[in-house]
N, C-alpha and C positions, 0 to 999 in steps of 0.2 A: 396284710400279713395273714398267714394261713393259721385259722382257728381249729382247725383238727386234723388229723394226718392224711385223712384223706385229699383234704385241700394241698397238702404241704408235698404229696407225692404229685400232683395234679401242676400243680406250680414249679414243680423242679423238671417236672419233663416238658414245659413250657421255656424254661431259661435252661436249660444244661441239653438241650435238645439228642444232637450229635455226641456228646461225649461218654464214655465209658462210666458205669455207674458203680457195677460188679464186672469181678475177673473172678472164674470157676478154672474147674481143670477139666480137661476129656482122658480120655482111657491112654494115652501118653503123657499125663499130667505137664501137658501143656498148657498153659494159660489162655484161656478165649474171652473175650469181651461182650458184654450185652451193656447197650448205653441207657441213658437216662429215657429216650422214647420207646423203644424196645420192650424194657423194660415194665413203664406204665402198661403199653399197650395192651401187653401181655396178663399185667394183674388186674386191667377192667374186661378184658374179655374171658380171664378166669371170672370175674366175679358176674360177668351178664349169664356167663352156665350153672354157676350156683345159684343164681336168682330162680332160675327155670328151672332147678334140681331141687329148689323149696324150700330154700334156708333162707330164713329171715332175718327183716332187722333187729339186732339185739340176740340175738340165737349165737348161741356159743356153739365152738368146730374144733375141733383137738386138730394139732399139727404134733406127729412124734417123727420127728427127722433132727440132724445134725448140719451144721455147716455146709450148706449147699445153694446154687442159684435158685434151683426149684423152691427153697423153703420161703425165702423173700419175695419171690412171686406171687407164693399163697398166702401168705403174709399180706402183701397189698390185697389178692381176691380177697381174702375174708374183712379184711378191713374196707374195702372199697363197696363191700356188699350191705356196709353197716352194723355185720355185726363184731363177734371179737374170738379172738382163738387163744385155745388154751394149749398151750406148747409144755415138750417136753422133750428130753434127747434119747436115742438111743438103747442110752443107759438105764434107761427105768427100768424099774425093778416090776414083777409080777406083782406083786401087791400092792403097785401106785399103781399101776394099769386097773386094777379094778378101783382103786378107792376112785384116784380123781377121774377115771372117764363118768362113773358114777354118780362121783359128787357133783360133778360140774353139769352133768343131764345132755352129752353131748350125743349129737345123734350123726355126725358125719364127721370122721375122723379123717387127716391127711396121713399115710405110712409111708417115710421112706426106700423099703429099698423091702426084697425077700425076706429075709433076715428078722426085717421089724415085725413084717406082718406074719411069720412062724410064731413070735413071740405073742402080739396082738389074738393067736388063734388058739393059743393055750390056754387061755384066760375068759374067750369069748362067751362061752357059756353063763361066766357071770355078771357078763355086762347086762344089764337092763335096755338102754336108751339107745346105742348103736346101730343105726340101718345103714348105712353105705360109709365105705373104705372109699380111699381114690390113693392109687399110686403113684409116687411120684419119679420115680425112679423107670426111665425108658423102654429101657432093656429085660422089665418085668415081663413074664408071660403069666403069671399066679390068675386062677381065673379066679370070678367071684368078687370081683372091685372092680372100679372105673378107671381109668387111665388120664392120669392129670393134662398129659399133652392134648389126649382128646378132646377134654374139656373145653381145653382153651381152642380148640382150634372149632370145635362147635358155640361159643363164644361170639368169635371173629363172625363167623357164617350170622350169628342170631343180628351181631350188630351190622352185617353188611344187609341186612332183610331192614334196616331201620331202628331194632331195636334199644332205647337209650334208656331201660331202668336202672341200667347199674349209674347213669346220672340223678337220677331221681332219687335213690338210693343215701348218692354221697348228698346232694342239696338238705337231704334232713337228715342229716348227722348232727348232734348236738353235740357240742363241746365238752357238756358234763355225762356221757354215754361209756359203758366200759368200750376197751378194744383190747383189753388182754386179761386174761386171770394167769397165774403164775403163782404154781403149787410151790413150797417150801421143802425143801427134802424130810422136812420129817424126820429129823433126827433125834427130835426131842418128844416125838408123842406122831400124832396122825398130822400129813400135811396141810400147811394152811393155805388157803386161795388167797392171795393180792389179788384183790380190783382193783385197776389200776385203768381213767379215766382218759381221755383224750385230751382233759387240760392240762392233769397231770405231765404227760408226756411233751407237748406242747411250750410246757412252764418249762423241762429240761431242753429243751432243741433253744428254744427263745435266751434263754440267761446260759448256758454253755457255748454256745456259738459265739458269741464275737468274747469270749475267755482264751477262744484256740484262734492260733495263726495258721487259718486254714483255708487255704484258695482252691478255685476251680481247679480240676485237675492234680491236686494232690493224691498222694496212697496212704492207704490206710492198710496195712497186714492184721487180717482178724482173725484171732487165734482162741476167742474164750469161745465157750456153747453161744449160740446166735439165740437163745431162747433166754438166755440170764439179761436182767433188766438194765445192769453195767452194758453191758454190749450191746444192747438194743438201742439204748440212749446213745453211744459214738455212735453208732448206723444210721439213724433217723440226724442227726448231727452233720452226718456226712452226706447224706440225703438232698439236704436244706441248702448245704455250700456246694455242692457240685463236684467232692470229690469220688475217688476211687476206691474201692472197695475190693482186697484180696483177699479170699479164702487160704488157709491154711492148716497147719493141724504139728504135734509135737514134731511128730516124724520128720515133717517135710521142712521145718523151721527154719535151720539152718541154711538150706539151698536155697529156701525162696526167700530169705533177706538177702542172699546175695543177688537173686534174680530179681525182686520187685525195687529195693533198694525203697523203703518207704518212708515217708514224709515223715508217717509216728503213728502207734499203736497202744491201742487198751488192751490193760494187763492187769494180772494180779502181782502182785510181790512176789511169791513164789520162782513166778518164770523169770525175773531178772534175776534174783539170785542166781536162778541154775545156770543163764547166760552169762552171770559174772566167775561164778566160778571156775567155769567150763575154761573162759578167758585168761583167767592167773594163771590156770594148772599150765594150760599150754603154754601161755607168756614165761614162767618160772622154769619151764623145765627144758634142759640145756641142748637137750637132742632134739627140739623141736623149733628152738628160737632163740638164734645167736647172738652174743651178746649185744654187738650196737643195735639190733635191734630191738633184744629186752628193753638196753637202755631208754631208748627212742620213746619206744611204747610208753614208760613209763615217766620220762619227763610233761610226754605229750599228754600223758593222765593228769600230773599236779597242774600241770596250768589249767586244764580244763574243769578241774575241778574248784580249783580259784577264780576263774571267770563265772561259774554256776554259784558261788557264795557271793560274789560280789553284786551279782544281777537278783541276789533276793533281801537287798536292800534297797 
């Protein structure tokens, strides 16, 4: 059994070889697949170029991107490099751009996409500890940062020349070592850093895993920030069993349950409400859904909702 994530992503691209791990979208938001080998290959030859770009064990890396196959890639690189990343979405605000890249003393930050790093360039000035940007977004030309694909594909080259520290790396990874710090919004005063340990994470994959009826090859629709610690645990969860993994986003919700059709997804409360209500209004209203249909829908609700109280005794 894999004692820290590094073993547990090392392990899954061992048994889940061939199968689809993540599903992104491309500039048709069509859905494309990268499988479970793909996939690793890809976050240890990210992390043999961060070895060589001089990030160390235990050295924390900011990742500020949203929902994308790029961010779980560097997700594995940083994690497979030994050390831990400090994530944040999009959304930050300028004043969490300086406290926590600051607080945290990171010196190589991941930025999503133009956009992030306009924002990232406002504020640079009072960053301290920042030397190199990598973007990860393709189709960036912004000079003055690294290009995550390059990365990796100088990666691939350092391990096709023999090189295997990014194994040595994960071999001394200890169980009790962070792999993430995870600011608090700060609603209430200055944000706070979660250390948050590889056991920790570990102890949630190990006791939620056989709680879900979740086999190879299932889907998972992911819809919360991929940096909240809720969704990070279904991820590494989904990791471990061999299912699938689909990106989503408000917008797109709607069509892509109709399109991925998935197995089951983590969520807050919020989003089923707005899904439930969305559902009566149109079920309820007459020009939209006729009656033996209202009806139908709604017979088909109480039994199902009988069958759901009976199976939680």
């Amino acid at each position: 059994m894999a004692e820290n994530l590094a073993q547990l992503f090392r392990e899954s691209a061992e048994k889940y070889r061939d199968l689809p791990a993540f599903f992104s979208k491309d500039s048709k938001k069509n859905y494309y697949p990268t499988t479970y080998s793909q996939l690793y290959e890809q976050g240890i030859q990210l992390a043999e170029a961060l070895i060589e770009l001089g990030v160390q064990q235990k050295q924390k890396v900011g990742l500020l991107a949203d929902n994308r196959i790029e961010w779980i890639i560097a997700d594995y690189g940083v994690i497979l490099t030994g050390a831990a990343n400090v994530p944040r979405g999009t959304d930050i605000t300028d004043s969490e751009i300086v406290y926590i890249l600051n607080h945290s003393e990171v010196e190589v930050v991941f930025i999503e996409n133009d956009k992030m790093l306009e924002k990232f360039n406002r504020n640079k000035s009072q960053l301290t500890n920042v030397k190199t940007l990598i973007m990860m977004d393709p189709t960036s030309n912004s000079p003055g940062v690294l290009k995550m694909q390059e990365l990796i594909e100088k990666g691939k080259a350092l391990r096709a020349g023999g090189s295997k520290k990014a194994e040595e790396r994960i071999t001394a990874i200890d169980p009790e070592d962070l792999f993430t710090l995870i600011y608090t919004s700060g609603t209430t005063g200055l944000p706070k850093g979660v250390m948050l340990k590889h056991s920790n994470m570990m102890h949630q994959v190990n006791y939620v895993s056989p709680m879900l009826d979740i086999k190879a090859g299932a889907r998972l629709l992911s819809i919360l920030p991929i940096w909240h610690v809720f969704e990070r645990v279904v991820e590494y969860v989904c990791i471990g069993l061999g299912a699938a993994t689909y990106y989503t986003n408000v917008r797109d919700l709607r069509q892509d349950l109709a399109t991925v059709k998935p197995t089951f997804m983590g969520s807050a409360p919020r989003l089923w409400e707005n899904i439930y209500n969305g559902i009566y209004t149109r079920i309820n209203d007459p020009a939209q859904t006729p009656a033996l249909r209202r009806g139908l829908f709604k017979l088909a609700y109480f039994f199902s909702r009988k069958k759901n109280q009976a199976l939680r005794f």
